[in-house]
N, C-alpha and C positions, 0 to 999 in steps of 0.2 A: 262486573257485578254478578255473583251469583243469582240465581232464578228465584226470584219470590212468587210469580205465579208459574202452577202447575193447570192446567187444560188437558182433562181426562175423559178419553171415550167409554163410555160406557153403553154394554149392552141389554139386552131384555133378560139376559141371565145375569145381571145385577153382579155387587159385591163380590161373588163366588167366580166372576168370572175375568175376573182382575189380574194380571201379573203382578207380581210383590212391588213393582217401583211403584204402581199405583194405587196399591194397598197401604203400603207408607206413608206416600204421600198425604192418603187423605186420612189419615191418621194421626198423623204429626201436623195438622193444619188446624190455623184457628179459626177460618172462616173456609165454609164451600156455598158456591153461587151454583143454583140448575134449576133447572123445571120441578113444580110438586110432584112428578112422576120419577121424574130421574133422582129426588132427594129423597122418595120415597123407596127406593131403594136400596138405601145405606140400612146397615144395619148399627143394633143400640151402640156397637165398639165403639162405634165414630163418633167422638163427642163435640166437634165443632160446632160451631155455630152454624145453624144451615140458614141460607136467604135466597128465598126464590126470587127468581128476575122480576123487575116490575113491571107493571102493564100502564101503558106503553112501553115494550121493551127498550131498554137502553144500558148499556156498558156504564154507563156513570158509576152506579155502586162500586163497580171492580176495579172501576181506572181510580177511587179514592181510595182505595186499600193498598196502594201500591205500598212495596216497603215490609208489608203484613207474609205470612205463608198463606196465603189463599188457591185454592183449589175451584174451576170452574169446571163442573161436569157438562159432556155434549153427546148428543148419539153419532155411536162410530167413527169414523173417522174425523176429530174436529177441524182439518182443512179441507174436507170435501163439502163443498157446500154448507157449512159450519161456521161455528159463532169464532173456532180457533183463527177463521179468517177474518171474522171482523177484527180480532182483540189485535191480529198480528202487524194492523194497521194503525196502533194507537202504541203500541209495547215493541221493543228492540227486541230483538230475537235473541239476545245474551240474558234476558229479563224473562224470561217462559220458556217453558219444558212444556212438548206438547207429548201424552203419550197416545198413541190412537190403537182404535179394536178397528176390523174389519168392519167399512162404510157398509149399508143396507145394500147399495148397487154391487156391492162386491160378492156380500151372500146372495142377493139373490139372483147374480149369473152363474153363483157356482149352483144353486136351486136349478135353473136352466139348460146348465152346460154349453152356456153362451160365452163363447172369447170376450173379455170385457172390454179388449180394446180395440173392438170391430163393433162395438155399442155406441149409439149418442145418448147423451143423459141431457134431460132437461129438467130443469126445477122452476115448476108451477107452485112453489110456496111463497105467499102473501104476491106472487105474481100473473100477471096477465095469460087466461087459457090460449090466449090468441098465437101467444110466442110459438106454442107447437107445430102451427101451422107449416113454419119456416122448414119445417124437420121431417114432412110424410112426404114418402117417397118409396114407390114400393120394393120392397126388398129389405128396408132398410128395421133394421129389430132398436126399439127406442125402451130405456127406462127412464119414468115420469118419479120424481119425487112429489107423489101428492100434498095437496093442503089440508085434505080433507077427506072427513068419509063418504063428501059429495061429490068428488073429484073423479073417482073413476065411472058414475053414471054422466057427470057434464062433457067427460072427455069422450064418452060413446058416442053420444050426443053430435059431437064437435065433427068425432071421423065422419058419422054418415053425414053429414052437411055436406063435408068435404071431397065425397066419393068415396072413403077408404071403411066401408060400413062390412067389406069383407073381413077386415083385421082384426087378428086372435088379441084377446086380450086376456094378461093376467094381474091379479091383484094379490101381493103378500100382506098380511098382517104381521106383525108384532115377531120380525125374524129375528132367529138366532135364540127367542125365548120358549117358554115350556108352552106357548097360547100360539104359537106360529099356526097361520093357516095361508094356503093357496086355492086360490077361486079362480075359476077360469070360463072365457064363454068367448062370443065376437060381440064388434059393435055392434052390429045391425039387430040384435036382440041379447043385447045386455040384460041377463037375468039375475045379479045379485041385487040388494035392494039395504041389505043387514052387512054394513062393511066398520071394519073399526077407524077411529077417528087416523092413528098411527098406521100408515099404509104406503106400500109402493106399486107404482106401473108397472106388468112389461109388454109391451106392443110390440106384437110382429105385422108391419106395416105393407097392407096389400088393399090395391089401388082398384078399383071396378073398371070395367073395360073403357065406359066415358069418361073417370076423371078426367082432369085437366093436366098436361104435362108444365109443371113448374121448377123450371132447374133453378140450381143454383148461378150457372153461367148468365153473363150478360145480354139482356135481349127477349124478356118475357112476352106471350103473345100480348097483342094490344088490348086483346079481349080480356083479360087477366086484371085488367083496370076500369072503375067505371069511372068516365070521366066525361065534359063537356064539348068534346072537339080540341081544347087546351093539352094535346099530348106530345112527346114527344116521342114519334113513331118508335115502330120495335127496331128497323134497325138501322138508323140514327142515333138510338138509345144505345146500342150496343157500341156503336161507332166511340160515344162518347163516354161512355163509362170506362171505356178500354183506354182514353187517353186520360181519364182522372183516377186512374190505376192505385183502386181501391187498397190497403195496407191496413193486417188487425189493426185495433185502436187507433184509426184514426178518424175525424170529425171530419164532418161536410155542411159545407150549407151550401143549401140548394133554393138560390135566390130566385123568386117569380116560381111557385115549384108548380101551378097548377093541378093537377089530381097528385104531385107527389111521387111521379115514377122514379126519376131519377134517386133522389134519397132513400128509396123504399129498397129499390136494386144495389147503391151504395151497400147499405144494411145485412143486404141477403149475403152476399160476397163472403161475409165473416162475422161470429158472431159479437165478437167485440166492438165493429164497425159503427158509428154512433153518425147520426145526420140531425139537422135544422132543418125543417122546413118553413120559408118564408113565402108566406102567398096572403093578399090583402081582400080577394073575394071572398064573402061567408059562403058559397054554394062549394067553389074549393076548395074550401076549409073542410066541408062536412066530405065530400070526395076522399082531400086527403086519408081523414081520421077513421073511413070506412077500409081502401085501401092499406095501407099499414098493418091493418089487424086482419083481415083477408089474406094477408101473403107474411103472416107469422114477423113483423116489425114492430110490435106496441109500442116499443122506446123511441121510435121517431118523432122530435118535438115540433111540435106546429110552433112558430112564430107565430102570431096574425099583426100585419100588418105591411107596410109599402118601405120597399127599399129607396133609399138606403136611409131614414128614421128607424125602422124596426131593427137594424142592423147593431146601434151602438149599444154598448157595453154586454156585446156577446161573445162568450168565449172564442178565443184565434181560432181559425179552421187548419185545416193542413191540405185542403181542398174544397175549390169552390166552382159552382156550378151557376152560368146564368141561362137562364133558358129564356126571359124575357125582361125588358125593362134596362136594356145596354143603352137605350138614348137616353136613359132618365138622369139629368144632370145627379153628379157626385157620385152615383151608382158604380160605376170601373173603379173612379178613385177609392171610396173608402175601402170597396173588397181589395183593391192593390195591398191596401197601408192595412189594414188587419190581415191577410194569406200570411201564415207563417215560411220563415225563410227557408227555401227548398219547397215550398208548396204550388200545388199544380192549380192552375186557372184555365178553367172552358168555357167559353160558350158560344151561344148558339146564334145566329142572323138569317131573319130570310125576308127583311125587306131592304132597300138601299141606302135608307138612313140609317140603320143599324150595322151594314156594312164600311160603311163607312167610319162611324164608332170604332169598331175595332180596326179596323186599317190603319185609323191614327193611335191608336193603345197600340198595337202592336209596332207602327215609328219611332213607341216612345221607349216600350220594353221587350219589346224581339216576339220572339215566337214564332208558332208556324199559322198561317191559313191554308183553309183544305176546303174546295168546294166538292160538297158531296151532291150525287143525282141518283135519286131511285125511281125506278119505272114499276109498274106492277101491271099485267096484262088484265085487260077487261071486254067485255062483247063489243064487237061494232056489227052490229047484223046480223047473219048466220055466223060470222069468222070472231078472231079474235085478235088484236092491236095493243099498243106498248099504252100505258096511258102515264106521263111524267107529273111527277110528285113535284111539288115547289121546293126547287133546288136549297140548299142549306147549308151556310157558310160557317165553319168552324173556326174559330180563333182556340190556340192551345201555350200556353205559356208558362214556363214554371220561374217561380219567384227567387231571386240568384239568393247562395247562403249567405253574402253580405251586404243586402240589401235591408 
C-alpha cells in the first residue's frame, strides 16, 4: 500500500525551510493535522484543510482519515520524542513516510559543541520533574526537553534540592528560527524569569562537594531511603538484585516492597525497566511514593494492598522479588503460576518458618539457597568488635521455558 500519511518535521523557519518532498507533499494534501503554531506557519499556497489536534490530545482524528493524503506536522525530528512515535504505533510503516528536520537536541549540541552521543536527553513534557533525578551525576552534560516556560526555574529549584545547585544551565528558545535565543546562568541563582513557553535544557551536571553519591550500580546507601526499619539492607540488596538480573524492558514486582528499594534499584538499572510495587501498609505506601521520586523512578506503580489478593489480574512479570510475606499461604504459588517462563524468582528469609518455605519450593522447583552473613564493626569500649547482622537466607530460581 502506498503511504497515505506523510508526518513532516518542521521548523521555526517554517515553510521556507522544507525540502521539495515535503513541500509536495503538503501541497498535494487534503487535510494537515498540527499545533496552531506549526499550522501557523503554512503559508496561503497550502490550500488544505488545516485541523489542529484536539484538546485532550488524541490521534483519533488521523487514524480516521486513513485512506485520505493527510499530512501531520511535528517539530523536528517526528520519532524523537514525537507524535511520529506515537502514530507509528497505530499505522504500518508501508502506510507513512515520515520526513524529519534536525530534532531541537540536535541543534542545540551543535549550539554547544557537545558530541550528541555522549548526551542524555530526558523529556519532562506532560512528565514527572522527578524522572531527572535518576540522571544528575557530576560530569554528566544532560538535555531537558522542557514542558514549559516554568520548567527551567523548577528544574533550578530541583538541582539545589539535590546538591547539584553548582550546575551551568542553558536555556534555548525557539531554535533554528529568526527569535532563537540562549540564556545562560547556574542553578543556585537562576536569573532568567521572562523564558518562552517553546524551550530546551542544557545542563552541565556538577555535584557540591556533600552531595550524595547515587550510582546507577546495585546497592545504594541505606540512607538514600527513608524508611521504617522495613529494609532491605544495602548489601543484601545488592546481593539480590544481582540475582534478579535486571534486562531493558522488563517488569518486576516486588511483593511485600516495604519503603520500595528493591523495585526503585530494579528501575534505576535502565530506563525502560518498569516495577510493581506491592505493600499493604499506608505508612509504606507513603515511604514508597517519596522514594521513587527522590532517586528519579516516578513510574514505579504502588499496588496497595496484601499478597497474594493484590496480585490477580496483574500483568506477568519476568521477575519477581519477595522480601516478605513467603509463609502467607498461596503467596509462592500464585508468583510461581504468573513468573513468565524463563523468569527469575528471589527471595528473601530470615526467620525459620520462612526458611523452611522456601526449602520446600525449592524440593519442588530447584534452585539454589545461599545463606548470606554480614558483620559491620561497632564500639565495644575504647576498642572495636564485629557486631552480626541476622543472617539472610536467599532462595534464587528461575522459571523453566516449558513450564
Amino acid at each position: 500500500m502506498a503511504p497515505w500519511l506523510t508526518v513532516i518535521g518542521i521548523g521555526e523557519d517554517g515553510f521556507s525551510g522544507l525540502g521539495k518532498q515535503a513541500r509536495r507533499a503538503l501541497l498535494s494534501a487534503s487535510r494537515i493535522v498540527g499545533s496552531p503554531r506549526q499550522l501557523a506557519l503554512l503559508p496561503r499556497c497550502v490550500v488544505a484543510e488545516q485541523l489542529p489536534w484536539p484538546s485532550p490530545f488524541s490521534l483519533a482524528p488521523v487514524l480516521a482519515l486513513r485512506g485520505e493524503a493527510v499530512c501531520v506536522l511535528a517539530s523536528g525530528d517526528p520519532m524523537f520524542y514525537g507524535v511520529g512515535a506515537s502514530l507509528a504505533r497505530h499505522v504500518a510503516s508501508e502506510e507513512m513516510r515520515v520526513l524529519s528536520m534536525p530534532s531541537s537536541c540536535a541543534l542545540a549540541a551543535a549550539r554547544l559543541g557537545w558530541p550528541l552521543q555522549d548526551v542524555q536527553v530526558v523529556s519532562v513534557v506532560a512528565r514527572p520533574l522527578a524522572a531527572l533525578n535518576a540522571q544528575l551525576h557530576s560530569g554528566v552534560r544532560l538535555l531537558v526537553l522542557s514542558n514549559d516556560e516554568h520548567s527551567p526555574a523548577a528544574i533550578a529549584a530541583q538541582l539545589r534540592e539535590r546538591g547539584f545547585g553548582t550546575s551551568r544551565m542553558h536555556v534555548f528558545e525557539h531554535l533554528g528560527g529568526p527569535h532563537e535565543r540562549h540564556l545562560v546562568g547556574t542553578a543556585e541563582d537562576w536569573p532568567h524569569t521572562d523564558i518562552a513557553a517553546l524551550n530546551l535544557m542544557a545542563i552541565e551536571c556538577q555535584a557540591n562537594p556533600d552531595a550524595p553519591r547515587l550510582p546507577r550500580v546495585a546497592g545504594l546507601p541505606d540512607s538514600a531511603f527513608r524508611h521504617d526499619g522495613q529494609l532491605t539492607k544495602r548489601d543484601v540488596r545488592a546481593i539480590t538484585l544481582a540475582r534478579l538480573a535486571p534486562q531493558p524492558g522488563e517488569l518486576l514486582w516486588d511483593v511485600g516492597a516495604g519503603c520500595g528499594s528493591i523495585g526503585i534499584e530494579w528501575m534505576r538499572a535502565h530506563p525502560s525497566c518498569r516495577a510493581l510495587a506491592i505493600e499493604a501498609d499506608e505508612g509504606r505506601q507513603g515511604l514508597i511514593e517519596h522514594n521513587r521520586d527522590a532517586l528519579g523512578v516516578p513510574g514505579l506503580q504502588l499496588i496497595r494492598g496484601k499478597a497474594p489478593d493484590a496480585l490477580l489480574g496483574l500483568e506477568r512479570p519476568d521477575a519477581i522479588f519477595i522480601g516478605g510475606g513467603v509463609t502467607r499461604e498461596g503467596v509462592l504459588a500464585h508468583c510461581w503460576a504468573q513468573l513468565r517462563p524463563g523468569g527469575r524468582l528471589v527471595a528473601n528469609a530470615v526467620t525459620l518458618q520462612s526458611e523452611i518455605a522456601l526449602a520446600h519450593f525449592r524440593q519442588r522447583h530447584g534452585g539454589e539457597l545461599t545463606r548470606i552473613h554480614v558483620a559491620h564493626t561497632q564500639p565495644l569500649g575504647s576498642f572495636d568488635t564485629w557486631r552480626q547482622a541476622l543472617p539472610i537466607t536467599l532462595l534464587d530460581v528461575v522459571k523453566p521455558l516449558d513450564a
